[in-house]
C-alpha positions in Angstrom: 0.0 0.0 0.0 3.1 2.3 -0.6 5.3 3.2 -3.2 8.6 1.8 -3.1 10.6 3.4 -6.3 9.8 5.4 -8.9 11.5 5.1 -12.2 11.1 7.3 -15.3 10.1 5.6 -18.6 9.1 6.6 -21.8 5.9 5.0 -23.6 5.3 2.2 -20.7 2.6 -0.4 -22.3 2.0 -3.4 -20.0 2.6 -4.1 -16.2 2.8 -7.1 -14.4 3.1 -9.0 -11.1 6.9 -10.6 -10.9 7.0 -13.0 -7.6 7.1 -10.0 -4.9 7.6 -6.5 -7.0 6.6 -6.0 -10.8 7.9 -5.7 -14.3 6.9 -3.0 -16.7 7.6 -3.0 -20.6 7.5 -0.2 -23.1 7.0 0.9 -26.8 11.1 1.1 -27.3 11.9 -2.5 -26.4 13.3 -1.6 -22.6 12.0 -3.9 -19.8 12.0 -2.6 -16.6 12.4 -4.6 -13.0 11.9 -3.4 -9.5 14.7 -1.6 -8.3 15.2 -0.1 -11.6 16.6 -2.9 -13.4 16.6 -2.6 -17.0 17.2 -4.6 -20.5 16.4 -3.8 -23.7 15.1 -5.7 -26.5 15.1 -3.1 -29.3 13.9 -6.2 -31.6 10.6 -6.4 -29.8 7.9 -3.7 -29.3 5.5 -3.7 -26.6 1.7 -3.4 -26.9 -0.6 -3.1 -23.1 -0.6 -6.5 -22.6 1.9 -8.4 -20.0 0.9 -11.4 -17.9 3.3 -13.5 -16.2 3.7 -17.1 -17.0 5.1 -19.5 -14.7 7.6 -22.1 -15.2 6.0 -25.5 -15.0 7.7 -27.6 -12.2 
C-alpha cells in the first residue's frame, strides 16, 4: 500500500506482477524490473498487454 521506487520511462505499455515486485515493458523494447533494473530488447515492441507465466515444475 506504498510506493517503493519510482522510475522514469518513456511509452510504458503493460505491467505485471513478478514473484514480490513487478515488471513493466514499453514501446522502445526496454524492460524494466523493481529496483530499476533494465534490459532492452530493441527487436521487440511492446503493446498493453503483460501477464506473467510460470515455469512449469
Amino acid at each position: 500500500g506504498r510506493i517503493v521506487t519510482t522510475s522514469a520511462l518513456a511509452e510504458v505499455c503493460g505491467v505485471a506482477p513478478d514473484r514480490a515486485s513487478f515488471m513493466a515493458t514499453t514501446g522502445t523494447g526496454q524492460i524494466a524490473q523493481a529496483g530499476g533494473a533494465t534490459r532492452s530488447e530493441p527487436d521487440y515492441v511492446w503493446d498493453n498487454h503483460m501477464l506473467r507465466i510460470d515455469q512449469a515444475a
